[in-house]
C-alpha positions in Angstrom: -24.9 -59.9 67.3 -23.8 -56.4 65.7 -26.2 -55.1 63.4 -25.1 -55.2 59.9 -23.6 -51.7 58.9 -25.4 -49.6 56.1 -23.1 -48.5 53.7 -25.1 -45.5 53.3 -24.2 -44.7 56.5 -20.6 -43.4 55.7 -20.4 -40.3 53.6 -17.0 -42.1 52.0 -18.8 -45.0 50.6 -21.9 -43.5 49.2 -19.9 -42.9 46.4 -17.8 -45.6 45.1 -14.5 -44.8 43.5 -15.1 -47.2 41.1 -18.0 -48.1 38.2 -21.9 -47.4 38.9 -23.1 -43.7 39.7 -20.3 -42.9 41.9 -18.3 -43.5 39.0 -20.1 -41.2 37.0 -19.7 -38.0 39.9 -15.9 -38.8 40.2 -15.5 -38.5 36.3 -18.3 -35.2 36.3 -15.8 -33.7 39.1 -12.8 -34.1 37.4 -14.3 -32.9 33.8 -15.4 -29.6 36.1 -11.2 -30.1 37.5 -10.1 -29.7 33.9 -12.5 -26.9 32.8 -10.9 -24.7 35.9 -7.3 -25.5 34.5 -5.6 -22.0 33.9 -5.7 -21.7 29.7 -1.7 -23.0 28.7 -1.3 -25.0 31.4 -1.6 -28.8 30.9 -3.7 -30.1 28.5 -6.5 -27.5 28.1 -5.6 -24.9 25.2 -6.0 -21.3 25.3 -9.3 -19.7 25.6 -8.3 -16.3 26.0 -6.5 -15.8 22.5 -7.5 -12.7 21.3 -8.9 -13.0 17.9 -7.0 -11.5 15.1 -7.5 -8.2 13.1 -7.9 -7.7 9.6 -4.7 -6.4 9.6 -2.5 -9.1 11.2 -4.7 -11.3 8.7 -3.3 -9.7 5.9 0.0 -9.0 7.1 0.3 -12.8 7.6 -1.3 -13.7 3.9 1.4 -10.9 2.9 4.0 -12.9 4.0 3.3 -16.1 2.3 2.9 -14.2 -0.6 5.8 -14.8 -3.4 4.6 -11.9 -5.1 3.9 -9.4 -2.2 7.1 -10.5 -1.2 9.6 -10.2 -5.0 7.7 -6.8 -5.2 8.5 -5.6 -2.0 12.1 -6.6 -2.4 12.6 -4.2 -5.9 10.7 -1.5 -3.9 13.1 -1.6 -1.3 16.4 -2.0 -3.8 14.7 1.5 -5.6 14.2 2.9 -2.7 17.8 2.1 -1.7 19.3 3.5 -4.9 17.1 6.8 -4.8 18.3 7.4 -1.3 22.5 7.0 -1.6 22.4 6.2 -5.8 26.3 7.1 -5.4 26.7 3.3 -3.5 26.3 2.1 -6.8 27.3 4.6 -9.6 30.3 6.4 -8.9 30.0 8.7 -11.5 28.3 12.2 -12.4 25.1 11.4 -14.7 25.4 15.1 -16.4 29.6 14.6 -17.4 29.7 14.5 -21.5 32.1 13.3 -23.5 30.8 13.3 -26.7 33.6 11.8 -28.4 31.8 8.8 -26.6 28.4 9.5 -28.2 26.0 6.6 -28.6 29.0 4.2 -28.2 27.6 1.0 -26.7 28.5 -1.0 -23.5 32.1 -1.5 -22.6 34.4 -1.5 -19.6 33.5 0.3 -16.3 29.9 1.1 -18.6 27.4 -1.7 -19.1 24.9 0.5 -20.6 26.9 2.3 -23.3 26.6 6.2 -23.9 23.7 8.3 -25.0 23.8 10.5 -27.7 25.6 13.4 -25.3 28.4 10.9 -24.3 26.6 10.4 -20.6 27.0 6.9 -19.2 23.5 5.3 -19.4 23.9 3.2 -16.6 24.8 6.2 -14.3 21.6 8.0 -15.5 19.4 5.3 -15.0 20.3 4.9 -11.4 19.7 8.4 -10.6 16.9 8.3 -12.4 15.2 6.1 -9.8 14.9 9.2 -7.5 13.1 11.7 -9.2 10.5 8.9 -10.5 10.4 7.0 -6.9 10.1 10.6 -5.0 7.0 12.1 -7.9 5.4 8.8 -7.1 5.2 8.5 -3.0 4.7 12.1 -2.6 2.0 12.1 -5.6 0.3 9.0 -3.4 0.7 11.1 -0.5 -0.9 13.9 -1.1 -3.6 12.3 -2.9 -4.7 9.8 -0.1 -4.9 12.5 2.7 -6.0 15.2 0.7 -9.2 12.1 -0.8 -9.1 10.7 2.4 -10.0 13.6 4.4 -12.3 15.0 2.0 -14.4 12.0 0.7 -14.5 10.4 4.8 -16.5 14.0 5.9 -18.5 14.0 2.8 -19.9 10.2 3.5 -20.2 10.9 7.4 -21.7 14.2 7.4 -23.4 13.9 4.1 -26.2 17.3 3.1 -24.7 19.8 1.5 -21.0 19.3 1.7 -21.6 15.5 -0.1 -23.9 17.4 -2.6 -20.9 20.0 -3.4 -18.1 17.8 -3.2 -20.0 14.9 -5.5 -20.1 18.2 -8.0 -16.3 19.1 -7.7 -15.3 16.2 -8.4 -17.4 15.4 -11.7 -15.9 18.6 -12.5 -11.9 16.7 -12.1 -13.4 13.9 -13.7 -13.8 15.4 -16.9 -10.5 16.3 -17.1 -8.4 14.9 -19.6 -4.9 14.2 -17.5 -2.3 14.3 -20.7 -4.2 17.3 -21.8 -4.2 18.5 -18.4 -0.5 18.3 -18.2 0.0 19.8 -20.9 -1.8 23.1 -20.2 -1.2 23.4 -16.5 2.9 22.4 -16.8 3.5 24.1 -20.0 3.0 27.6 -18.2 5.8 26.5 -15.3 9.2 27.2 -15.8 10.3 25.5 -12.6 11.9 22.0 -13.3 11.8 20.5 -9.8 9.8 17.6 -9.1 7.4 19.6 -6.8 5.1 21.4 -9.8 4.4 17.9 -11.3 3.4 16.4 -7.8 1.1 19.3 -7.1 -0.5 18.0 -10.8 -0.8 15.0 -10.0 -2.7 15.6 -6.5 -4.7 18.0 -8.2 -6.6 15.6 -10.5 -5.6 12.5 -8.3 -8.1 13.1 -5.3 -11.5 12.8 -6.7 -11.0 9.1 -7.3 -9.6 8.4 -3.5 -12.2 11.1 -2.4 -15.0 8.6 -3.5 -13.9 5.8 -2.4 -13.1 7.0 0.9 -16.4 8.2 0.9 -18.4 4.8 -0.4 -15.7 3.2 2.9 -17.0 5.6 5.4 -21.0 5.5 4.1 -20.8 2.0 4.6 -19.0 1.9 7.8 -20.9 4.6 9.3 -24.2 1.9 9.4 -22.2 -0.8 11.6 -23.5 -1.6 14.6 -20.5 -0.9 16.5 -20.5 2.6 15.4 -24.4 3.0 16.4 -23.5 1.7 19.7 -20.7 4.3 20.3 -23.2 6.9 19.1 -25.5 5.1 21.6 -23.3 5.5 24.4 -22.7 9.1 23.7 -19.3 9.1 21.8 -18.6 12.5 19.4 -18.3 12.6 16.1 -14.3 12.6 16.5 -14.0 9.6 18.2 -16.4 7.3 16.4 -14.3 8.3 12.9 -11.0 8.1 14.3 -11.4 5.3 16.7 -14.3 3.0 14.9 -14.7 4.6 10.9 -11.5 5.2 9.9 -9.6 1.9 10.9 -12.0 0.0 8.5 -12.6 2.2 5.7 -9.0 2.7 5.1 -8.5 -0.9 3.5 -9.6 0.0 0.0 -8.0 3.6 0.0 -5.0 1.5 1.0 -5.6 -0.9 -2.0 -6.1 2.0 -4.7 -3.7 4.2 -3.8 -0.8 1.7 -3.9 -1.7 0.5 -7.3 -2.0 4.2 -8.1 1.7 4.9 -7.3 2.6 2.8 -10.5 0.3 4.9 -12.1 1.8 8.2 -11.1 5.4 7.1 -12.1 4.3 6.1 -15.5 2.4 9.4 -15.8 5.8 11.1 -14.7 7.3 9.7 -17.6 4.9 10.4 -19.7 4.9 13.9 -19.0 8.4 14.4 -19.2 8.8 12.7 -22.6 6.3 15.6 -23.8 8.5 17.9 -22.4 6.2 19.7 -19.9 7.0 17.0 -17.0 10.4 17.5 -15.3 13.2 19.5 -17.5 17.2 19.1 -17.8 19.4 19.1 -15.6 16.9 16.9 -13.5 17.7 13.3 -14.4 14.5 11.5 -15.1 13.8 7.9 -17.1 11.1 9.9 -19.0 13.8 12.7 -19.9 16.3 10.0 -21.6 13.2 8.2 -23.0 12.8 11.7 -25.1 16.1 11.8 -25.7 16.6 7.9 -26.9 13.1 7.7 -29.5 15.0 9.4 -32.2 17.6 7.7 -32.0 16.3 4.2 -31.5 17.6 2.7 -34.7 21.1 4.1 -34.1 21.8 3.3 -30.3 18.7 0.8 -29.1 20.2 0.8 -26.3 19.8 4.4 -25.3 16.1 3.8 -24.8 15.8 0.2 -23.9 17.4 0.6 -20.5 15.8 4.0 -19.1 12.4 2.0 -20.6 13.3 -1.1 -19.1 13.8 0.8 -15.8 10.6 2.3 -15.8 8.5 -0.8 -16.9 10.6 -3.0 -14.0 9.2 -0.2 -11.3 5.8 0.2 -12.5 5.2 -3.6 -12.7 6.7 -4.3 -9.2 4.1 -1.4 -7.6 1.0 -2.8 -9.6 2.3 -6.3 -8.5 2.0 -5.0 -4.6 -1.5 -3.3 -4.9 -2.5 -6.7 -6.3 -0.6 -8.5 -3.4 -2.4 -6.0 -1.0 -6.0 -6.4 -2.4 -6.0 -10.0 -2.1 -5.0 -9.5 1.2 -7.6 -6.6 2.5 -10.3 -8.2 0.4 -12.3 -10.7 2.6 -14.3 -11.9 -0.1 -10.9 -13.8 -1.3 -10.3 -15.7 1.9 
């Protein structure tokens, strides 16, 4: 009689392909199967997604933003009107015809006349450019100029923190309308260009420290002590590892600040030491308009309107922007 057969004996039937133990190995092979499945393929997801940046964090949370996004879209038409303002006025903003004087709105002239006989509406869309143009190069100048300033004084610290801390105390206790009104008052030019250099010249103190608190902070990451580690020069670890995350709240600041700088603009120019005739300016007509504001209202409410419209829509972005960079609001 054959001997009965051991089905131990045959490597094929010590596991069974269906329930007890063998059951368990063929389902423990084909977990191990689906773990080696290429990420995208199938049914596994994708395990090499690189994780995002604060930046494409914001930039998305930008986008779903309704007020990022209505802000951005008045920037961009003031913009667009500073650039080629002839696309929609066809007129010149300095012709008089002051038999037209303080007339109000009619055909061909929404606005009305001011009290020269210029159409309003022509002057308050070349207006846009001298207040658009004081207030991004204003910003400008006073990000790099803080930037640089207060991101050496936080990573070097010693002496140059010690002086530059006392410089700007100094700018701090400056009075900016009185400012203005000393430093312009002795300049005859009436470009845009003298008021800038103002503005940056009391404007970088504020960016300076903040740039400086950014970098301090920064500076004791451990990334940045592992670069050091690993023998990387002061250039690298504040262009490459510093900078990229201290900029976020000089960033914030400085695009709130722009609204601030336009307003200022205005300002200046209604006291007469900001920009001067023939430069078109909202502040300029504003000047113009408040004596006559029981006459011809609207002679100052559109120029005013104007400027209120702009400053609102850049304070409404530097809000859309914090809320963005800031992760405590996530």
């Amino acid at each position: 009689m054959p001997e009965p057969q051991n089905p131990f004996d045959d490597g094929r039937q010590a596991v069974a392909p269906g329930g007890g133990a063998g059951g368990g190995f063929d389902l423990a092979a084909e977990e191990a199967g689906t773990l080696d499945k290429v990420p995208g393929q199938g049914g596994g997801g994708d395990l090499t997604e690189k994780p995002r940046s604060l930046w494409s964090d914001a930039w998305r949370d930008l986008r779903r933003n309704p007020i990022f996004i209505i802000s951005a879209l008045i920037i961009l038409f003031l913009i667009f009107i500073s650039l080629w303002p002839g696309v929609l006025a066809s007129q010149d903003p300095l012709q008089a015809d002051l038999s037209k004087a303080q007339q109000g709105s009619g055909p061909g002239h929404p606005f009305g006349y001011d009290q020269q006989g210029r159409d309003v509406y022509t002057r308050v869309i070349y207006g846009a450019r001298a207040s658009v143009t004081v207030g991004v190069c204003a910003t400008l100048g006073v990000v790099i100029l803080g930037s640089v300033l207060g991101g050496l004084a936080g990573y070097f610290g010693g002496w140059w923190d010690a002086i530059l801390s006392r410089i700007s105390d100094v700018f701090f206790g400056i009075p900016v309308i009185l400012g203005g009104l000393v430093f312009l008052s002795v300049i005859t030019n009436s470009t845009v260009w003298p008021v800038v250099g103002f503005m940056i010249l009391l404007g970088w103190p504020q960016i300076a420290r903040i740039a400086r608190g950014s970098v301090i902070t920064a500076k004791q990451n451990d990334y940045v002590q592992a670069a050091r580690a690993l023998g990387a020069g002061n250039k690298r670890i504040l262009l490459r590892h510093i900078a990229p995350n201290a900029l976020a709240p000089v960033i914030v600041v400085g695009t709130i600040a722009l609204g601030t700088y336009i307003s200022l603009e205005a300002t200046l120019s209604y006291l007469g030491v900001g920009l001067r005739p023939p430069t078109v300016s909202w502040g300029i007509d504003i000047s113009d308009a408040s004596s006559q504001i029981r006459n011809a209202p609207h002679m100052l409410l559109w120029p005013a309107g104007a400027l209120s419209l702009t400053v609102l829509a850049f304070i409404m972005l530097g809000d859309a922007v914090r809320d963005a960079l800031d992760p405590k609001l996530r």
